[in-house]
C-alpha positions in Angstrom: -45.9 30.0 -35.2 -47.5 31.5 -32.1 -48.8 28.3 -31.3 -45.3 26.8 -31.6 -43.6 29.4 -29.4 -46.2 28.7 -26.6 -45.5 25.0 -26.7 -41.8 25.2 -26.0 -42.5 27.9 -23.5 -40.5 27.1 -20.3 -40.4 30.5 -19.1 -40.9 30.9 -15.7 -40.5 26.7 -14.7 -38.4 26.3 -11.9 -36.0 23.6 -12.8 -33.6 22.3 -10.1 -30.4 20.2 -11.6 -28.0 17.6 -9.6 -24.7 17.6 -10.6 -25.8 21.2 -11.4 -21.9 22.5 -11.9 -20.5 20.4 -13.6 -19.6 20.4 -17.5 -23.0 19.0 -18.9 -25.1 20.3 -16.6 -24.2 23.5 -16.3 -24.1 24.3 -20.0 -28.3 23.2 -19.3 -28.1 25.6 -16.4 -27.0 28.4 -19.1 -29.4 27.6 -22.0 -32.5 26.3 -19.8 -32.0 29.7 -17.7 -31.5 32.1 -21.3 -34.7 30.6 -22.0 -36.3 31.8 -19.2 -36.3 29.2 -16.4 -35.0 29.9 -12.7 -32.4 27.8 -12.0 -31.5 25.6 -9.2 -28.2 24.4 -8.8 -27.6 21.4 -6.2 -23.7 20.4 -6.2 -20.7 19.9 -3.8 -18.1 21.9 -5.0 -18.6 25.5 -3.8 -15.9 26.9 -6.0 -17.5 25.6 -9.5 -20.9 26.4 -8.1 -20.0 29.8 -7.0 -18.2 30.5 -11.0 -21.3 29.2 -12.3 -23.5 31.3 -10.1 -21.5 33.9 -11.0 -21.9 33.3 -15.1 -25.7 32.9 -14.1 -26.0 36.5 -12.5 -23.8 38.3 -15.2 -26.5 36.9 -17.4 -29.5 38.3 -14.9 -30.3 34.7 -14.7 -32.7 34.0 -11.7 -31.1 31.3 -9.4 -30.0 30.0 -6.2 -27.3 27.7 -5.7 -27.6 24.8 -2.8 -24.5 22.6 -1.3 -26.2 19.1 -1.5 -24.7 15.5 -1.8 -27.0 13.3 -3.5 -26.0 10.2 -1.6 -27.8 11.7 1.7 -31.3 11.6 1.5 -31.2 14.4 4.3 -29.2 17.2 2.2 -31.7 16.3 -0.3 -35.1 17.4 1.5 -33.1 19.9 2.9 -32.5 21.0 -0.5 -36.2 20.5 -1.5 -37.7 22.8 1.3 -35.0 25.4 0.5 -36.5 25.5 -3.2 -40.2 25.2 -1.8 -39.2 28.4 0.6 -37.9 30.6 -2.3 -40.0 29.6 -5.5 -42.8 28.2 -3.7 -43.0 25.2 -6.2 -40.9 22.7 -8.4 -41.7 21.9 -12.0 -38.8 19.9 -13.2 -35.6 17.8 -11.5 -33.2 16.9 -13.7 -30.7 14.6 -12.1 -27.2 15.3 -13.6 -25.3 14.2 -11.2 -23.0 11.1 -11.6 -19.5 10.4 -13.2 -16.5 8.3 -13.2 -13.2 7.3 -11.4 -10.3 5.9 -12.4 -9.7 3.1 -9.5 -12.8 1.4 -10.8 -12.0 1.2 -14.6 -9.9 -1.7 -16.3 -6.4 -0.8 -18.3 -3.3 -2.9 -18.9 -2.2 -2.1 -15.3 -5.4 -3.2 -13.6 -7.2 -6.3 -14.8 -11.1 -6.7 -13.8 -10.1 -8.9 -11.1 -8.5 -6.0 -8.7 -11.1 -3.6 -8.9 -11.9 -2.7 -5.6 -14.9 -3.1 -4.0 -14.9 0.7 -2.5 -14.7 2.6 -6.3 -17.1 0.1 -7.8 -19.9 0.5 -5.4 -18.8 4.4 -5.1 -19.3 4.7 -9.1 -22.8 2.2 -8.7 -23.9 4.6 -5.9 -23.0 8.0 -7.7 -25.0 7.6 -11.0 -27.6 4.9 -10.0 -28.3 5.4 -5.9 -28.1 9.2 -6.3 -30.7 9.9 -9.3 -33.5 6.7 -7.1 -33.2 9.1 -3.8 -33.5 12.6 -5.8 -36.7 10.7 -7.6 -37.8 9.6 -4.4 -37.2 13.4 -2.4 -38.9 15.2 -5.3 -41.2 12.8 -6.4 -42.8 12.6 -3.4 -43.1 16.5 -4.5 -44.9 16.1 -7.5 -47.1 13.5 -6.4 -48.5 15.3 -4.0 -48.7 18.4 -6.4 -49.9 15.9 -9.1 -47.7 17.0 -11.9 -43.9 17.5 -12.4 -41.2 15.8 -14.5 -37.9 14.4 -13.9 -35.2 14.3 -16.7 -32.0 11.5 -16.0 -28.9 11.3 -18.1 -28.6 7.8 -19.1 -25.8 7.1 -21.4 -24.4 5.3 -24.4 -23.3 2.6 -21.9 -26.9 2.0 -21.2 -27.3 1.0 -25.4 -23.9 -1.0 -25.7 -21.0 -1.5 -22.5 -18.1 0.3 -23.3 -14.9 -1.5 -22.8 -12.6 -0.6 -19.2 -15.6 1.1 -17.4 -18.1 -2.0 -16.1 -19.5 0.5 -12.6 -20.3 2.9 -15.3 -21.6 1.2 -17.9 -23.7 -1.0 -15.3 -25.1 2.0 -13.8 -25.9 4.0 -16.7 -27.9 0.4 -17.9 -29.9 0.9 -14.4 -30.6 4.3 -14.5 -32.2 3.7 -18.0 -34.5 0.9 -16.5 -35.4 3.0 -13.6 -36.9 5.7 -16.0 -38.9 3.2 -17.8 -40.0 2.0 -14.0 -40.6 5.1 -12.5 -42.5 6.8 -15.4 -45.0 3.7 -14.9 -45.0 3.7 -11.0 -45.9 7.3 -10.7 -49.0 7.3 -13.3 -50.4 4.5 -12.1 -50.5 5.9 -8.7 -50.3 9.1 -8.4 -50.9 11.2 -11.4 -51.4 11.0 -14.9 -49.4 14.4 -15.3 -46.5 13.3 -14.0 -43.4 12.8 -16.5 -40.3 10.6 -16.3 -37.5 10.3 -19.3 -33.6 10.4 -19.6 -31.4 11.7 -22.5 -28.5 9.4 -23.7 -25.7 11.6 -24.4 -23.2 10.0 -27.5 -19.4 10.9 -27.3 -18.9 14.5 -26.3 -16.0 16.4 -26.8 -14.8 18.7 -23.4 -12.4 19.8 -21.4 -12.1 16.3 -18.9 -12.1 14.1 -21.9 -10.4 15.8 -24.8 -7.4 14.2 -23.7 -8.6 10.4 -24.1 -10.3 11.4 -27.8 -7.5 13.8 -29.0 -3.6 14.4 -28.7 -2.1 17.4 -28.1 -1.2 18.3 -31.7 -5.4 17.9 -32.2 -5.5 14.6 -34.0 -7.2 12.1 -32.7 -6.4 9.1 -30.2 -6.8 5.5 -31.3 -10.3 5.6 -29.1 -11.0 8.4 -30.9 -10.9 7.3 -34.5 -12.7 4.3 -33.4 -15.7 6.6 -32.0 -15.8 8.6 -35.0 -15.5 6.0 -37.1 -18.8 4.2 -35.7 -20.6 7.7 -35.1 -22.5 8.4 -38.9 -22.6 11.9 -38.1 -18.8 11.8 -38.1 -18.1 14.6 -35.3 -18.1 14.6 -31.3 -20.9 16.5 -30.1 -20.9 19.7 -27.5 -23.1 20.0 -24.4 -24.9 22.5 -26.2 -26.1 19.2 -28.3 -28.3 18.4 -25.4 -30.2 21.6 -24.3 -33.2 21.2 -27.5 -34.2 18.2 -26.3 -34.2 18.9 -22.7 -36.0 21.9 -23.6 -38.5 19.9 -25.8 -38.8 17.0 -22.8 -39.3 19.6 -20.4 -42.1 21.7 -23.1 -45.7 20.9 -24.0 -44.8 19.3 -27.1 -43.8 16.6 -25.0 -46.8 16.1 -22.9 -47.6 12.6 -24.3 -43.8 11.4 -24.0 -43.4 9.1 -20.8 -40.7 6.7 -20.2 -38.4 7.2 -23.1 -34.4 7.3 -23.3 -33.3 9.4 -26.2 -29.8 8.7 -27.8 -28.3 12.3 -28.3 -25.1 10.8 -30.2 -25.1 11.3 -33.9 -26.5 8.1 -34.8 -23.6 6.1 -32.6 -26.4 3.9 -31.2 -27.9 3.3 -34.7 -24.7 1.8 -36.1 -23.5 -2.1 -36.3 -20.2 -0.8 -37.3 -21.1 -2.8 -41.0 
């Protein structure tokens, strides 16, 4: 058992997250930290970030929080040499950040055709653009220090497009071929130790999309009987889902594990629907 415990030992690995406030990733900032790791928190919003930091140091959670957009390959290093200056290394980037908006999602009010230009490439740019330069900034980290691994949140959209969110599902679908690229790329030149895999979070229930999966009496939406109904597991997962195999990408036991995407979604993936 010894030997087990020592494998999925990430005590002490200094783990800096994109997107580092918001709902997933911040639930990974919680449980990575519990488990020993000192935090890095890269975000824009200085009020989530500071209640986070907050949560982090009633829980004598070592962190530090930095203000970085992660469409500026500038705030970036900056952000890098500011981790470099108080940890004096970098063992793991996990690039969280990315999301949605509204503008650049079909409905019955907005056909394909008007999308505008502006959201789709904003959405394209968020999830896609924003985890290649943080790969880039602290890759260039690890090759030089000849080991490291990044972690990126792919998505069910990546497996099969969702209807009404093309951006989305389009640069979820890229961020899971990047991983597969950039695992390759960096052993073949630069080190052999060097890790690159995503997770592919299923249909989680929180606070931003409870109201698209359930109504306010708690049953569930028309969306979300279909997702249940095509999820085997038959229950919305929790961002606490996530954190054991994050934990186990980010351990030894994963040391021979290279360019994977792992569904996280109760089998949603899995299912035809027949």
């Amino acid at each position: 058992m010894s030997r087990v415990n020592d494998f999925f030992n990430i005590n002490g690995k200094i783990i800096a997250i994109t997107g580092g406030a918001g709902v997933l990733c911040s639930q990974m900032a919680r449980s990575l930290g519990e488990a020993g790791a000192k935090i890095v928190i890269l975000d824009l919003s200085d009020k989530a970030m500071k209640e986070l930091s907050e949560e982090l140091s009633q829980k004598n959670i070592e962190h530090i929080t930095i203000k970085t957009n992660v469409l500026e390959k500038s705030d970036l290093i900056k952000a890098k040499e500011k981790i470099l200056s108080t940890f004096g290394t970098i063992d793991v980037l996990i690039n969280g950040a990315g999301g949605n908006k509204p503008e650049a999602t079909t409905s019955n009010e907005k056909s394909f055709f008007d999308l505008p230009e502006d959201a789709v490439k904003w959405v394209f740019n968020l999830n896609f653009l924003g985890t290649f330069l943080a790969s880039q900034v602290f890759g260039e980290y690890f090759a030089e220090k000849g080991e490291g691994d990044i972690i990126n949140i792919s998505s069910m959209n990546a497996f099969r497009p969702l209807t009404n969110i093309p951006a989305y599902s389009g640069a979820k679908a890229a961020v899971s071929n990047f991983t597969q690229w950039l695992a390759v790329h960096m052993n073949h030149n630069y080190s052999k130790k060097i890790r690159v895999n995503a997770i592919a979070p299923g249909f989680l229930l929180t606070n931003q999309n409870r109201f698209l999966l359930t109504n306010q009496d708690g049953s569930l939406t028309q969306r979300g009987h279909k997702i249940l109904d095509h999820t085997p597991m038959g229950r919305f997962g929790n961002p606490e889902d996530l954190i054991s195999t994050v934990i186990w990408l980010i351990s030894n036991y994963s040391e021979f594990v290279n360019g994977v995407v792992v569904p996280i979604d109760g089998g949603f993936s899995a299912y035809s629907g027949v």
